[in-house]
C-alpha positions as CSV (number, residue, x, y, z in Angstrom):
1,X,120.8,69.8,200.2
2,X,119.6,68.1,203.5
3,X,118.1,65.0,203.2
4,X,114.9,64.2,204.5
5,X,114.8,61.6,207.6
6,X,111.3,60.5,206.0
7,X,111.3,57.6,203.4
8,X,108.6,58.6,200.6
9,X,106.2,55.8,201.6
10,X,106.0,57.0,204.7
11,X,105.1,60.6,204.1
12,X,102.5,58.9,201.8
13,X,101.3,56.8,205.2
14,X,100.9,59.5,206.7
15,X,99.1,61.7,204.5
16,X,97.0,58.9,203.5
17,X,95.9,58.3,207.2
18,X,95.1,62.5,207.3
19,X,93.0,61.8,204.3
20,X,91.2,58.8,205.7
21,X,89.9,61.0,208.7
22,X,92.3,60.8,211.6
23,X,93.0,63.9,213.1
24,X,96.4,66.0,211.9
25,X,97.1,66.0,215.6
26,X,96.7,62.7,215.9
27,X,98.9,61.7,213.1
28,X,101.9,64.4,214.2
29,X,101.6,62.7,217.9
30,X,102.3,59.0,216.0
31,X,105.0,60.5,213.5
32,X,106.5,63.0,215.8
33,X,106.3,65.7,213.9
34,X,104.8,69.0,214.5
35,X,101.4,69.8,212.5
36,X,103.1,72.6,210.5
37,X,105.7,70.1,208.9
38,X,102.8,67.5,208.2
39,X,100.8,70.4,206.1
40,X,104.1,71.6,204.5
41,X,104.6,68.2,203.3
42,X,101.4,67.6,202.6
43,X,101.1,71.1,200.4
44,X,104.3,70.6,198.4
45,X,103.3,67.4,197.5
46,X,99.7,68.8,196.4
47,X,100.9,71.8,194.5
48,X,103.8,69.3,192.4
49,X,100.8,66.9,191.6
50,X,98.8,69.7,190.1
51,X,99.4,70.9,186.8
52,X,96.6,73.9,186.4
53,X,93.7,75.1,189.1
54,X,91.2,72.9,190.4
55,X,88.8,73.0,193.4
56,X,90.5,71.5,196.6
57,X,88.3,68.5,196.2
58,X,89.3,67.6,193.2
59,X,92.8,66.9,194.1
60,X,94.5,63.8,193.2
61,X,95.3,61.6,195.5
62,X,99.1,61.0,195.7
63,X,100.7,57.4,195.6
64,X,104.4,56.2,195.7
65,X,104.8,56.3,191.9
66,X,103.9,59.9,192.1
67,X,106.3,61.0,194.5
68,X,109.0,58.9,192.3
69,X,108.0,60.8,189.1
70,X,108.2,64.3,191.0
71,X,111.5,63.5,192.3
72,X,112.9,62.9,188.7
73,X,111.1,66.1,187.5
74,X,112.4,67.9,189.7
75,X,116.1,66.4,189.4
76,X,116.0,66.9,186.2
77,X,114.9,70.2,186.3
78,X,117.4,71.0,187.8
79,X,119.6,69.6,185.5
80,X,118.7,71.4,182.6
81,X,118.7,75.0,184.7
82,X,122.8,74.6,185.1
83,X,122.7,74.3,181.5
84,X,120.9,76.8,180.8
85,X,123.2,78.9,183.2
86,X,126.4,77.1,181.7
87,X,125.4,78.3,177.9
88,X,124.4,81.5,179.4
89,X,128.0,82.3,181.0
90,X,129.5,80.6,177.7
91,X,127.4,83.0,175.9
92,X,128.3,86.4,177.6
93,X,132.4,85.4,178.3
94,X,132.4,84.7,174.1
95,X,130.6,88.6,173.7
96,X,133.1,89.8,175.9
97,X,135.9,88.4,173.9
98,X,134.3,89.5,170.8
99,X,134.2,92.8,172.0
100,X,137.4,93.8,173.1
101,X,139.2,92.7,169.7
């Protein structure tokens, strides 16, 4: 997977200056970024951070530690689906075996 030319802390920056009231076309001109990638970024990391429906103002505001914590998640999410896969496979190959004798 590509890796992203933004350091966590600095997506956080920049959402927290959206958040304080500056303008997203005014934080895209100092990142250089377009406003679609700043709202993409900004909506993943909204959606991970949120763990059942809530009103749009009542979402968290997202720190360092938070973006740490998704990262693992996801990692190791990812993790346990190629097991889950593996045993899967393991499963089916020891069905076919069984079956043909």
């Amino acid at each position: 997977m590509r890796q992203s030319c933004f350091t966590e802390a600095r997506i956080i920056g920049m959402i927290k200056e959206q958040e304080a009231g500056m303008p997203t076309a005014e934080v895209c001109r100092r990142h250089g970024l377009s406003q679609c990638i700043v709202l993409q970024i900004q909506s993943k990391i909204r959606r991970h951070a949120l763990h059942g429906r809530v009103s749009r103002s009542d979402v968290p505001r997202v720190n360092i530690s938070d973006t740490h914590r998704l990262k693992s998640l996801e990692d190791k999410s990812a993790k346990l689906k190629r097991l889950l896969a593996d045993t899967m496979l393991n499963n089916v190959m020891l069905k076919d075996l069984l079956g043909k004798n």
